[in-house]
Every structure is written in C-alpha cells, then in structure tokens.
RODO-2510 file (C-alpha; in nm, 4 decimals, decimal comma):
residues 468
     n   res          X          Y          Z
     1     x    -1,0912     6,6169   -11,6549
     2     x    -0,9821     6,3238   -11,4921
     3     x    -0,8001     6,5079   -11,2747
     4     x    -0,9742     6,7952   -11,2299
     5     x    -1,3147     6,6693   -11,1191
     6     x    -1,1765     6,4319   -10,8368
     7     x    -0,9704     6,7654   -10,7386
     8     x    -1,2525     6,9533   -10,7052
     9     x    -1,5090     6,7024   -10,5300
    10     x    -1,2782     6,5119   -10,2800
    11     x    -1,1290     6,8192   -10,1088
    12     x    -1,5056     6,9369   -10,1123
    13     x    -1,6441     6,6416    -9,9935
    14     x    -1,3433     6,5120    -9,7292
    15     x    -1,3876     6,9030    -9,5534
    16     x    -1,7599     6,8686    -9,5908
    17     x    -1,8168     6,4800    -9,4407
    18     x    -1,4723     6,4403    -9,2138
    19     x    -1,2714     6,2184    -9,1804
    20     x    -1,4890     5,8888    -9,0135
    21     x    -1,7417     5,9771    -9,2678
    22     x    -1,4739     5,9376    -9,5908
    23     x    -1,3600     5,6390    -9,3989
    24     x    -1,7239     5,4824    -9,3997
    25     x    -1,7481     5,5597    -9,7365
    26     x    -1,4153     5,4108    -9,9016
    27     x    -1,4758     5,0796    -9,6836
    28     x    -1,8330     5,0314    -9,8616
    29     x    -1,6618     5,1144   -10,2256
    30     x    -1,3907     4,8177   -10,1414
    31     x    -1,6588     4,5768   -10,0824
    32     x    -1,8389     4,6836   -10,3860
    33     x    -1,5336     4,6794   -10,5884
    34     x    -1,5463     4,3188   -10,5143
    35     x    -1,9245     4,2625   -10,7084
    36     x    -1,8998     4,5201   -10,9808
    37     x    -1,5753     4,2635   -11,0159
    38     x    -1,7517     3,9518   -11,0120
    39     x    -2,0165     4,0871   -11,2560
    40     x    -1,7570     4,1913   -11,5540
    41     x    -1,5960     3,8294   -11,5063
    42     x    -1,3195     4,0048   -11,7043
    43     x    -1,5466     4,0026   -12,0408
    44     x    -1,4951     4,3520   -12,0974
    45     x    -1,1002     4,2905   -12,1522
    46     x    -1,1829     3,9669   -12,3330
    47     x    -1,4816     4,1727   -12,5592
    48     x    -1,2178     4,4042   -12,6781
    49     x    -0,9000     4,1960   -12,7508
    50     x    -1,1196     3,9623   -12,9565
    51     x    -1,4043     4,2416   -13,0814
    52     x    -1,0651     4,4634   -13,2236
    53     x    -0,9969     4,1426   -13,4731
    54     x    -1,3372     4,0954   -13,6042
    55     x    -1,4221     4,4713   -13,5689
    56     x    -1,4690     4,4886   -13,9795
    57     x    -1,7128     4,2227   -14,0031
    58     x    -2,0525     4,3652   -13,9067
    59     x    -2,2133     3,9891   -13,8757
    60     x    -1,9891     3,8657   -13,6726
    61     x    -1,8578     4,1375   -13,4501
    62     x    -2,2728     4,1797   -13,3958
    63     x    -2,3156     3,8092   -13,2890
    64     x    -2,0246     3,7888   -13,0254
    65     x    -2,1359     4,1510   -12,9011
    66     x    -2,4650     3,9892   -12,7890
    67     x    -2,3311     3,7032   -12,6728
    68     x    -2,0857     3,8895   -12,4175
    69     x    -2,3444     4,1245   -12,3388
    70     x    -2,5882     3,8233   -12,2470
    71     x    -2,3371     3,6803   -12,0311
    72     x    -2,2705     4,0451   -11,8436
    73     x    -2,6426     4,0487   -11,7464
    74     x    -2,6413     3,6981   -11,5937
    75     x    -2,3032     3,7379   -11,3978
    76     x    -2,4595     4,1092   -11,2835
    77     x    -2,7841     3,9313   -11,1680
    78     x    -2,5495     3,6562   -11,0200
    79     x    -2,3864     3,9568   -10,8469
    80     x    -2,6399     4,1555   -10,7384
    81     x    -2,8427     3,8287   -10,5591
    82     x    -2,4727     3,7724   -10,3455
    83     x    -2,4687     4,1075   -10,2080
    84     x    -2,8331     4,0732   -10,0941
    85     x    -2,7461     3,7903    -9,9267
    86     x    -2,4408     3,8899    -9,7358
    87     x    -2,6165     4,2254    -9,6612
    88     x    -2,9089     4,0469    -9,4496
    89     x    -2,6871     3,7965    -9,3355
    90     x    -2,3847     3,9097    -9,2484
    91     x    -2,3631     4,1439    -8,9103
    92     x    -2,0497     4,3894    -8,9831
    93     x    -2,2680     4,4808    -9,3063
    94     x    -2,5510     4,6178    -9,1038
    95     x    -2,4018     5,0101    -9,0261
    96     x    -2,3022     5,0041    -9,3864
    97     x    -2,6200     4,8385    -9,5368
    98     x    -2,7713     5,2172    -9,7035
    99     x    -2,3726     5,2946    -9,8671
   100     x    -2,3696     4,9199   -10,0119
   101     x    -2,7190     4,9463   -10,1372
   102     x    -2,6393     5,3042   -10,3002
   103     x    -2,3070     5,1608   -10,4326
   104     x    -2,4393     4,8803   -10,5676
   105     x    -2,6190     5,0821   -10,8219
   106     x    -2,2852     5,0501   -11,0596
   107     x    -2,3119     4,6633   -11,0848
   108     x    -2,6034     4,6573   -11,3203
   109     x    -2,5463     4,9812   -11,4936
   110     x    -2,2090     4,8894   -11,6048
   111     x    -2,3209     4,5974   -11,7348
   112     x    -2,5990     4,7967   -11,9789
   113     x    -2,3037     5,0883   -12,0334
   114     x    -2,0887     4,8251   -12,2498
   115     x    -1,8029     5,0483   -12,2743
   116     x    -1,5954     4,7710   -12,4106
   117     x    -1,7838     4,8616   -12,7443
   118     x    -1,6798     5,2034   -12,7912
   119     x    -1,3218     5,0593   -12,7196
   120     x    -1,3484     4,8318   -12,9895
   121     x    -1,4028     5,0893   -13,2542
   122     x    -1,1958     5,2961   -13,0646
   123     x    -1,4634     5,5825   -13,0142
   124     x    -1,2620     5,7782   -12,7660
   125     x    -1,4152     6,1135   -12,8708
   126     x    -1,7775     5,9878   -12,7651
   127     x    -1,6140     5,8217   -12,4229
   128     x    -1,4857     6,2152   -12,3472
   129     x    -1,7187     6,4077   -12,4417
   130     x    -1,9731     6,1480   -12,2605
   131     x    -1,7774     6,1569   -11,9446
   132     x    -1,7110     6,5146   -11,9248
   133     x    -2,0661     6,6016   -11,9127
   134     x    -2,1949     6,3221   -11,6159
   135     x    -1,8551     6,4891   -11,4446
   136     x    -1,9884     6,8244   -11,4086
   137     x    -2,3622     6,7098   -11,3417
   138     x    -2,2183     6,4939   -11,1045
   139     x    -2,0122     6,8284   -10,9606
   140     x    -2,3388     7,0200   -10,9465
   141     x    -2,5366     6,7550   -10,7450
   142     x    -2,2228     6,7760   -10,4906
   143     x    -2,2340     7,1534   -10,4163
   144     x    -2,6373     7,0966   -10,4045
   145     x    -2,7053     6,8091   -10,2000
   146     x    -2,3043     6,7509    -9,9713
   147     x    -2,3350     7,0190    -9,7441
   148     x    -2,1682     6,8398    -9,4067
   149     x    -2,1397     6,5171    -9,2108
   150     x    -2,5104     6,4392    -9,2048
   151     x    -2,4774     6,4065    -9,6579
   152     x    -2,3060     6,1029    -9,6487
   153     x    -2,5666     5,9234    -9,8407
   154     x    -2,5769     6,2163   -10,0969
   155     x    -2,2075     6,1747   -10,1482
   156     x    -2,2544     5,8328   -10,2538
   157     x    -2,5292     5,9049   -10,4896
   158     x    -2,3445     6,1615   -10,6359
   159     x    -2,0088     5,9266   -10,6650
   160     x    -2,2636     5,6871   -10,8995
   161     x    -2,4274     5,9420   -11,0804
   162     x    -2,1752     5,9260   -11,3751
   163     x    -2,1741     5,5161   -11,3842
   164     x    -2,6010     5,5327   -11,3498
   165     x    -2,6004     5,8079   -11,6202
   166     x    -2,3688     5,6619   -11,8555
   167     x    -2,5316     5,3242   -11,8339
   168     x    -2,8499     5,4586   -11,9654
   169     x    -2,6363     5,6956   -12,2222
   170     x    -2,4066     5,4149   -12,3729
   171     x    -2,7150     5,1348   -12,4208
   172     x    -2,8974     5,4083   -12,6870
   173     x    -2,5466     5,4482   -12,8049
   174     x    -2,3983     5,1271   -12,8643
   175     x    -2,7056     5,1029   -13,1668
   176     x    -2,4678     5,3164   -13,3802
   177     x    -2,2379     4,9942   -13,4001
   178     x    -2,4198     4,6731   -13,3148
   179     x    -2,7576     4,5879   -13,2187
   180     x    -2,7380     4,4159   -12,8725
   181     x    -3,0140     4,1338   -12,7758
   182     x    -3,0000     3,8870   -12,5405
   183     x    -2,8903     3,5360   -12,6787
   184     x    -2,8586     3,1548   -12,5382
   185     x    -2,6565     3,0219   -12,8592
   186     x    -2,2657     3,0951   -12,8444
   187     x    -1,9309     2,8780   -12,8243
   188     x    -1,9378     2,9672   -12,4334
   189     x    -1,6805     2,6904   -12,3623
   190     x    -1,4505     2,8932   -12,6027
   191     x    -1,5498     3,2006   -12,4757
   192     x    -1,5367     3,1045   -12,0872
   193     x    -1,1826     3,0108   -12,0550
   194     x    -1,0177     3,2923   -12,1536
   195     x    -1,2847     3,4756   -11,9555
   196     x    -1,2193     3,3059   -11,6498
   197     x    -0,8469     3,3753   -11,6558
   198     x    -0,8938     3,7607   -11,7317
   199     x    -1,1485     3,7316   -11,4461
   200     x    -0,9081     3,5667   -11,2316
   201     x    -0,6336     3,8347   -11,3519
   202     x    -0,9066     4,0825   -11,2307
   203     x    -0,9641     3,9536   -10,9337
   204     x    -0,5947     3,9268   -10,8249
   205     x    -0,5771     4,2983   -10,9143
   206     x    -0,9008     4,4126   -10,6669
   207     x    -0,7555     4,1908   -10,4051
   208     x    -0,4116     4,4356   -10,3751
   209     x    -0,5910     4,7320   -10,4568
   210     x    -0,9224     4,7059   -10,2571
   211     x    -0,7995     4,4884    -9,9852
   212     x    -0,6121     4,7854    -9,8457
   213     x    -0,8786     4,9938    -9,7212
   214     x    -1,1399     4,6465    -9,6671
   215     x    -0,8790     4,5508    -9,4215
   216     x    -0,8122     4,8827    -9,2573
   217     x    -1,1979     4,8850    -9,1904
   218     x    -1,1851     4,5876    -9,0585
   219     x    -0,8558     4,6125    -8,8126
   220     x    -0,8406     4,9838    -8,8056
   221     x    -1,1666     5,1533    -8,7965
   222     x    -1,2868     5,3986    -8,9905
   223     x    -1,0565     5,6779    -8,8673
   224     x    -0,7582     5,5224    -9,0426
   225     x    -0,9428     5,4001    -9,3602
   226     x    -1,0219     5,7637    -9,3562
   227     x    -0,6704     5,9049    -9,3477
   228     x    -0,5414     5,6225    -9,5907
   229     x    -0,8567     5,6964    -9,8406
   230     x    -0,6161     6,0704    -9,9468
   231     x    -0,3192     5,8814   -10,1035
   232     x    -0,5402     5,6359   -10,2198
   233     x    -0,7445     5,8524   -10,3978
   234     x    -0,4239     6,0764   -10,5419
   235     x    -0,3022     5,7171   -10,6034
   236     x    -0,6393     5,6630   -10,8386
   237     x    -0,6531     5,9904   -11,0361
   238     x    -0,2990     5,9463   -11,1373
   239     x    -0,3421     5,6012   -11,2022
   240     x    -0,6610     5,6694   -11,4443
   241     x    -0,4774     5,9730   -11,6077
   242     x    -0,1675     5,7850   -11,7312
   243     x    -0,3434     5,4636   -11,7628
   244     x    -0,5364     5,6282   -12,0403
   245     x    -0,1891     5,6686   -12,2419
   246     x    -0,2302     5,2236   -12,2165
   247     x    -0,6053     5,2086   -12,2835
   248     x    -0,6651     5,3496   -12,6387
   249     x    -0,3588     5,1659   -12,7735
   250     x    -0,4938     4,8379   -12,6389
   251     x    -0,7269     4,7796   -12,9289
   252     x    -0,4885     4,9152   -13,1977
   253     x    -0,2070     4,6798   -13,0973
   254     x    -0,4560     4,3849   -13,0851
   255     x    -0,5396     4,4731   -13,4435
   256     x    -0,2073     4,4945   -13,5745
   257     x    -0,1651     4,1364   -13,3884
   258     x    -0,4614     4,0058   -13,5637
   259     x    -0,3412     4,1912   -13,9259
   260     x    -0,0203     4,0288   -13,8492
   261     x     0,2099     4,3495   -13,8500
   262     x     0,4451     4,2540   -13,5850
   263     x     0,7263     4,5247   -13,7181
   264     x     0,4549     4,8212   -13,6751
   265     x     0,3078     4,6406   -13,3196
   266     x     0,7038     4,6897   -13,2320
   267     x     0,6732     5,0605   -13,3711
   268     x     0,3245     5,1269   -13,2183
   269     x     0,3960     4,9602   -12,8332
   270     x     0,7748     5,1239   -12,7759
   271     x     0,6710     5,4747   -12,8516
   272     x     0,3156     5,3965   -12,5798
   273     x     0,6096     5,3209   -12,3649
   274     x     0,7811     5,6012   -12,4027
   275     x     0,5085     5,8396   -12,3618
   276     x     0,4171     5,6448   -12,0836
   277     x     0,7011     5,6919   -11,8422
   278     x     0,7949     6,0720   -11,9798
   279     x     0,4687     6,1860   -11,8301
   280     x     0,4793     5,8926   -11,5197
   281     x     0,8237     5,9966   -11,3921
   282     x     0,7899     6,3592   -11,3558
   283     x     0,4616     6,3380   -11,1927
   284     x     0,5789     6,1036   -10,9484
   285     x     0,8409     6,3138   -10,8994
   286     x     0,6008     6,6819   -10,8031
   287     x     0,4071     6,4344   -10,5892
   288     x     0,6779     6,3084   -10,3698
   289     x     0,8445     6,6702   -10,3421
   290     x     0,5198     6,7881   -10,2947
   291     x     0,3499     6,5640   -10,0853
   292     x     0,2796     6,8001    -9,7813
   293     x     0,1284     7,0448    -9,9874
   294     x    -0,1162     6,8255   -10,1862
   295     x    -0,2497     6,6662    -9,9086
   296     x    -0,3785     7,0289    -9,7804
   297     x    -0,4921     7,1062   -10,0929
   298     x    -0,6806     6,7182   -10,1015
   299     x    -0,7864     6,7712    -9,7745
   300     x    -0,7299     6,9696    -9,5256
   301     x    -0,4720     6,9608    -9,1678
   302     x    -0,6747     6,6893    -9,0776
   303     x    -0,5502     6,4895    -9,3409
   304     x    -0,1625     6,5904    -9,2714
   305     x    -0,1074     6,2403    -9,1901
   306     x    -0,1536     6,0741    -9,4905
   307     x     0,1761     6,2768    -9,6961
   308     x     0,3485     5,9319    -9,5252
   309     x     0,1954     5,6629    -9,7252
   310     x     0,1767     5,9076   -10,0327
   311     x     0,5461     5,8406   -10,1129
   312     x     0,4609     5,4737   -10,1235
   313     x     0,1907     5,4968   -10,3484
   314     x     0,3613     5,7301   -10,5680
   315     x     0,6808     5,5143   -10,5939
   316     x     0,4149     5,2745   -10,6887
   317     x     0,2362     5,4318   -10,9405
   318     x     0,5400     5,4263   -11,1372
   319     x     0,5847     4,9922   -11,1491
   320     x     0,1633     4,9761   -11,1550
   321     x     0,1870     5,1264   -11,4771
   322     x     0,4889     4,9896   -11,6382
   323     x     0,3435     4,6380   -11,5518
   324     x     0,0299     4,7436   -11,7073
   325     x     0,2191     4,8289   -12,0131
   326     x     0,3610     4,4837   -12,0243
   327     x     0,0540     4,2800   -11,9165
   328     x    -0,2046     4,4625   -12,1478
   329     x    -0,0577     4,5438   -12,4023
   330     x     0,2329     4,3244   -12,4368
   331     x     0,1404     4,0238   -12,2959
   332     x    -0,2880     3,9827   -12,3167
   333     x    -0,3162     4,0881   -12,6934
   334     x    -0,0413     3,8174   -12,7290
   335     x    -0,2932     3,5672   -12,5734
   336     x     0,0105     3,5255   -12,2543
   337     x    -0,3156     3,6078   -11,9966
   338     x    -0,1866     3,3248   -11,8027
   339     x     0,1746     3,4659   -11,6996
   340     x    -0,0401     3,7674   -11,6309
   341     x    -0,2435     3,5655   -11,4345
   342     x     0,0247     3,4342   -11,2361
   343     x     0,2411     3,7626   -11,1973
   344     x    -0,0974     3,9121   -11,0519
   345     x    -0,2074     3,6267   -10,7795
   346     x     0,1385     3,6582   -10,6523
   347     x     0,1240     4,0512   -10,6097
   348     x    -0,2244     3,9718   -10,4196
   349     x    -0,0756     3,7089   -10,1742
   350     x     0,2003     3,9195   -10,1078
   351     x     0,0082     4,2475   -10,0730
   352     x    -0,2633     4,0488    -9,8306
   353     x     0,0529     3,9172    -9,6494
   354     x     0,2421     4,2624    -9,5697
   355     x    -0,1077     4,3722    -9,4842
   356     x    -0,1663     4,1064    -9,2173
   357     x     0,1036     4,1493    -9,0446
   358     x     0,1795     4,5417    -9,1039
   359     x    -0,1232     4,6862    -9,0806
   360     x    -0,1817     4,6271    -8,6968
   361     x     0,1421     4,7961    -8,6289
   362     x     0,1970     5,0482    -8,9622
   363     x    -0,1690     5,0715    -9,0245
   364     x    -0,2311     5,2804    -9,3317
   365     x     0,1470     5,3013    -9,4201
   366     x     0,1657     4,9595    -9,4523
   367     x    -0,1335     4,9288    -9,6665
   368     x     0,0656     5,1895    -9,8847
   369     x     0,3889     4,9784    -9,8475
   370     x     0,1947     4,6394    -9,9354
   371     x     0,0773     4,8287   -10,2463
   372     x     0,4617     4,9235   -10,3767
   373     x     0,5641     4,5874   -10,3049
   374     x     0,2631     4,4142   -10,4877
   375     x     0,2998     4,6243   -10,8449
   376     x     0,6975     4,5649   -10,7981
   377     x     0,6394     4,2181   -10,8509
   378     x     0,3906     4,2342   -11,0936
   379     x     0,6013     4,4317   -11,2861
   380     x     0,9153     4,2352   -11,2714
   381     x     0,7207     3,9184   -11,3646
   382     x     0,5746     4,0602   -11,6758
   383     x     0,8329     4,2552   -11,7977
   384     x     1,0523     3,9463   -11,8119
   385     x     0,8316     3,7266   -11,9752
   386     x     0,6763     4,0491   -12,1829
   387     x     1,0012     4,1879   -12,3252
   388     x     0,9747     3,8388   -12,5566
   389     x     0,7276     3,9757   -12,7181
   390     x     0,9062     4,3209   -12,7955
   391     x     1,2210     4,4088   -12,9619
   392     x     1,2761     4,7437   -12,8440
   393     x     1,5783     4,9739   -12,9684
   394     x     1,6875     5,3078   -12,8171
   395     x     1,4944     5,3144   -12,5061
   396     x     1,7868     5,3498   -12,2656
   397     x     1,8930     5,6604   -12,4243
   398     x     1,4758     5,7760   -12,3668
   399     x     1,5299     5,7129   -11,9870
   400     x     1,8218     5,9095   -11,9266
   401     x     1,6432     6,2077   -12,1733
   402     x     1,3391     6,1701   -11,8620
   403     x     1,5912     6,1595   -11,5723
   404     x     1,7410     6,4582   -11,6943
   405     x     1,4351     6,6217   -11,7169
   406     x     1,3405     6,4739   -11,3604
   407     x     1,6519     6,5899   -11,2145
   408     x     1,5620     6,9496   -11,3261
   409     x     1,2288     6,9563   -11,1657
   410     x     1,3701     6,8609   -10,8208
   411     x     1,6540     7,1267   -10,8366
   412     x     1,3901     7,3852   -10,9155
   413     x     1,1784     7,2817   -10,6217
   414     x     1,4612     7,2685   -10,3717
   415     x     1,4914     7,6032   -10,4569
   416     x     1,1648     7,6809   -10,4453
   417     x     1,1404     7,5430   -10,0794
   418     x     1,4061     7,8094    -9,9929
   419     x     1,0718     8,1418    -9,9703
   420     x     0,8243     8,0865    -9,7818
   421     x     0,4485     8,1283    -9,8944
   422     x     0,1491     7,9621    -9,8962
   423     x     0,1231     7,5812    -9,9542
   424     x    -0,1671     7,7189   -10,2673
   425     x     0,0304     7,9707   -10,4175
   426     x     0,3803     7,7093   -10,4087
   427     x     0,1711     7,4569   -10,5378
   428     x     0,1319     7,7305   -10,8394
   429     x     0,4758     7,8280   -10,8552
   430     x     0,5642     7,4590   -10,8262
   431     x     0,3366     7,2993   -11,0685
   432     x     0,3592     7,5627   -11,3055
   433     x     0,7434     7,5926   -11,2979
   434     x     0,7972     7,2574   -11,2712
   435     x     0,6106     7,1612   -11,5914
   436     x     0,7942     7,4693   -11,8235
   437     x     1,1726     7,3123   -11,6738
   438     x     1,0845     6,9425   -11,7883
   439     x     0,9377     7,0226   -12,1370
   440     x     1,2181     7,2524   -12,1951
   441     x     1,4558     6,9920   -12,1284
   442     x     1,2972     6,7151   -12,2691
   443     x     1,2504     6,9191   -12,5778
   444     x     1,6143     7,0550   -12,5642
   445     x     1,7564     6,6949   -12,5575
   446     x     1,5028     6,5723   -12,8287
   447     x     1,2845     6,3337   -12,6364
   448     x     1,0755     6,1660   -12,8981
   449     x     0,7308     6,1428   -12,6954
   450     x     0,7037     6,4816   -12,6154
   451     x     0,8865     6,6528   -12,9323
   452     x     0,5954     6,4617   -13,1282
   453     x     0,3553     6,5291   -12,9274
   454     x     0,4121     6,9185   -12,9609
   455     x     0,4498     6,9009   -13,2878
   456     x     0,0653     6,7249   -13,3196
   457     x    -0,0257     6,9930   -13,1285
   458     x     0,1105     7,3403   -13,3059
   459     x    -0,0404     7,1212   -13,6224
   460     x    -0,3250     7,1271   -13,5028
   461     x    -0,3572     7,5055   -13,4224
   462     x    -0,1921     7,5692   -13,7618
   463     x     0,1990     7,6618   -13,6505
   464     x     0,4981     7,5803   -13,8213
   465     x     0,5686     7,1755   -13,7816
   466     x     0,8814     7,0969   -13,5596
   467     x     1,1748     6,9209   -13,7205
   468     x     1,2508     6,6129   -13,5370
***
C-alpha cells in the first residue's frame, strides 16, 4: 500500500496541479518537515528503544508513556508558536502562508497519534490495517476535491488527511495499552539527553533530505523544485517500503539487548540485513533501467527531465538504507546514538555544501547528487563503527546470491529494450518479468531471505513447507 497509494495520487495530482503548482507544494512540506521535526525532539525513537525494555511492566512502561507524551505536547506547542511567528514575520513566507498553515496540521496531530506506542508492543497489524483505510479515504477526497491547478489547497488537505485522521484514531487506541495523562514529575534530565542527541540525529537527517527542495525554492524557483519533487518522491516510497523491513525489528532487537541475548540479536539483525538488501538491490536495479519509463508513468512528458537525478537517488537509496540498518538497529539500541550523531551532521554539512555550490549550476541534479554523497558517508561511518557490534558469518556468499539475481534482471531488460511498445505495457512486461527472473534465481541458488520467506508464505496458505 505504500506503494500503491503514492502511485496512484502523485501521477493524479502532478497531471492535475502542474508542475509550478507540485513545486509550491513540496517547498511548503520542506519547511514543515523542519517543525513536525522540532516537535518529536527525537522522543519517538527514544520512547521505543527504552519503552521495548520495560514493555512487561504495566506500572512503569505507563509512567514513562505519560511522561514522553507530556513532553511531545509542549515541544508541539513550542513548535506550532515558531511557525506563527516566522509566518507573519518573515516575507518569502507570505505566497506560501495558506500551504504552511494547511501543513502544519501534522505537528499537533502527530504528537496525539503516539505511534511510538504501537511500536513498542509491536502492534504492526493495527498500524496496517489503520493506515490502509486513511489511504483510500485520503484517495477518495483526491478524485473529489483535485480536479486542476486552481486545487492546490485541496491537495494539501488531502496529503494530511491520513496524519489528522490517525491522530484522532491512535489517541482512543493507545487506551488498549497505557493510559496517557499529562504529567510534570519525571527524571527529565535522564530523559533529555538522550533525547537531545536523537533529536540532533534527526535533525541532521531533515537537513540532507529536506534541504534539497528548501533550497531549490529558494535558488531555483518553483519550476525546478517541481521537476526535482518526481525522484524525490520515487526516492520516498521506496525509502518507506524497505525501511519497513528496519522498523518492526527495531523494538525486537532492543529487547533482546535489554534480555541480554546477544547470540540471538546476532541471529535476529544479520538475517534483517539480508532481507534488506535482497529486496533493495533489485529494485534499485528496475528503477535505474527503468527510469524513463517511470517518470511517465509518475508524471507525465512534462516531467521527462527528472529520469536524470533519479539514478542518483536510486544509487542512494541503496547506502540510505544500509546506514539505517547500522545506525538503528545496530548502533541506537546499543546506546552508540552519538557516532550516529556524528556520522549524520557530517552527511548534512556535506549535502548543504554540494548543494551550495551545485545547485546554481546542476540545479535539481545536484540536489540528487548531494543526496548520494550524504547517505555514502553516513553509511561508511556507521558501518565501521556498527560492525563492532555484529559478528556476522556468511554474508559475502548472500551478496553474490543478490548480484546474481541482479545481473539476471538487467539481461532480461536489455532484451526487453530490443521491441518496441508502450512505456505502460514495458513497464508490465518489465516489472512483471523482472520479478519471476530474480526469485527464480535467488531461489535456485538458495538465498536464505527469500527461500524463508516463501516458505512462511505457502505455510500460510497451507502448501507443502520448502526444505532449506
């Protein structure tokens, strides 16, 4: 669903709004980005690396609930009173004042959705079942209310419908586990320094992946911010797809930290790995050989110029999510936030760099470039220091099982480029093939990810279990 809804409502909405429009619109969301940061302060990372360890104990896990919740709701006030401010007092806010106001409708509402709970107890069934449903009453308000350039404002309601709704949603919710008040008493000095480093960690992060499209607004226009907003949005749905492979093991490595089971954490975080990269790689892969064609189905022609910093951004997904690997769920459940930390401010100041100079002459390929550059170095810095904290055996011999696979999916689309037909119908043909050649080989050569996988799956429907 995570793909499919953005598939559906971008290439609606892009077609419907055009190009200046989209460009408007992804500027405002980068300088929101910035508050909804400010107003998490990096508690909901902090709530669920601690919450996991205490999860059994209904007294305490209640009492530091409250207390992070309490803290949300003065950093989202904090927030919200900032944005005001700049909104009336700063001039280059004025044209955008209606988006940011719209926008700004996630800062409080994430605050009341404390998803971080749900994480704890690792209530993943609730989380999809919740989202799914906001994603296609958020689809039906789009066909309703976007019909062309003049539903820009409609577009951005609709974007927030899902944060408003699940806001509202997860607050009843959360009453299944704890019972949430607001609360003075707490060890915040305890609390606020790990808090402030995550926060800081976070805030590193928005800087090299909002500061992109802020500073194409700002040197560019909206035209470019626009055509850059297409990979950027591929960039995110991919991103939050594969990313979810890292989020639901977060909290179970953090409890076999606490529990002390460092053999199974080994166990447990090498096969995430695994899984990880056999389903990054290959669709990194489709995306780069593909490029042209995705960007018309995204899009539209009048897109055609952002296929460019698409191979950037894809290149990138791939060391954005192995240094996610290493930072969250090597690293932060290890309590090493601080090399994360550091790793993360460098990316920024290096991605803000490239961007400085770049983007006046590159423009929105060098806010892709600045991107691939800023997760490379993330990732190099935590997988050194992270690969301390895992003894890993085997996984060399899992990489070359992938780049087999890999290598099979670009031979079939090279020959696939040799007939010519529509870029909808290759897409088919491409995706479709594509996906039978990889799990064929990766099944044929015993990859361990996807051969279990399968065999969770055919168990599930009642077939025959596969022999490993």
């Amino acid at each position: 669903m995570g793909i499919i809804f953005p598939l559906i409502t971008f290439p609606y909405a892009s077609k419907a709004l055009g190009v200046e429009n989209i460009g408007k619109y992804t500027y405002a969301h980068s300088i929101i980005n910035y508050f909804v940061l400010f107003a998490g302060l990096g508690i909901s990372t902090y709530a669920i690396r601690e919450g996991a360890r205490i999860r059994n104990d209904e007294k305490k896990i209640e009492t530091f609930a409250s207390q992070m919740f309490s803290l949300n709701i003065a950093t989202s006030v904090l927030s919200y009173a900032v944005l005001i401010l700049l909104i009336i007092f700063v001039p280059g806010f004025g044209s955008y004042k209606v988006l940011l106001l719209i926008l700004s409708l996630q800062i409080i509402f994430k605050t009341f959705g404390v998803e971080w709970i749900f994480s704890i107890y690792e209530d993943y069934f609730y989380i999809t079942v919740r989202s799914i449903a906001f994603q296609v009453i958020s689809l039906i308000a789009m066909f309703i209310f976007v019909k062309d350039e003049k539903s820009l404002y409609a577009y951005a309601f609709v974007t927030i419908l899902g944060s408003v709704g699940t806001g509202v949603m997860n607050l009843a919710y959360s009453k299944n586990y704890v019972k949430l008040r607001l609360t003075a008493k707490g060890p915040w000095k305890a609390h606020l320094k790990p808090i402030i480093v995550l926060f800081s960690l976070s805030l590193a992060t928005t800087i090299y992946v909002s500061s992109d499209a802020t500073m194409l607004g700002i040197m560019c226009g909206d035209y470019t911010t626009g055509i850059y907003a297409v990979p950027s949005r591929i960039y995110s749905i991919l991103k939050t797809l594969l990313s979810s492979v890292l989020i639901v093991a977060i909290p179970h490595l953090s409890a076999l930290l606490g529990n002390k089971e460092r053999e199974k954490f080994n166990t447990v975080a090498q096969d995430v790995l695994e899984t990880l990269l056999t389903f990054v790689f290959p669709a990194v892969t489709g995306i780069i050989l593909l490029r042209k064609e995705v960007v018309l189905l995204i899009s539209g022609e009048e897109f055609l110029p952002a296929a460019t910093p698409l191979i950037f951004l894809s290149v990138a997904l791939v060391f954005c999510c192995c240094a996610w690997f290493w930072s969250q769920c090597i690293l932060v459940p290890n309590k090493k936030e601080n090399i994360v930390l550091l790793a993360t401010i460098l990316s920024a100041l290096l991605n803000v760099a490239i961007n400085l100079v770049c983007i006046p002459v590159w423009e929105e390929n060098a806010a892709a470039f600045s991107t691939l550059a800023a997760e490379s170095v993330s990732f190099i810095i935590c997988y050194i220091c992270g690969r301390k904290e895992l003894k890993m055996s085997g996984f060399i011999n899992t990489v070359f099982k992938i780049s087999a696979g890999c290598l099979a999916i670009i031979i079939y689309i090279l020959i696939l480029n040799n007939f010519t037909m529509q870029y909808g119908v290759k897409l088919i043909f491409a995706i479709t093939g594509s996906v039978a050649v990889y799990f064929i080989i990766e099944i044929s050569v015993k990859n361990n990810a996807v051969v279990s996988v399968l065999r969770k799956l055919l168990e599930k429907f009642g077939i025959r279990k596969i022999q490993g």
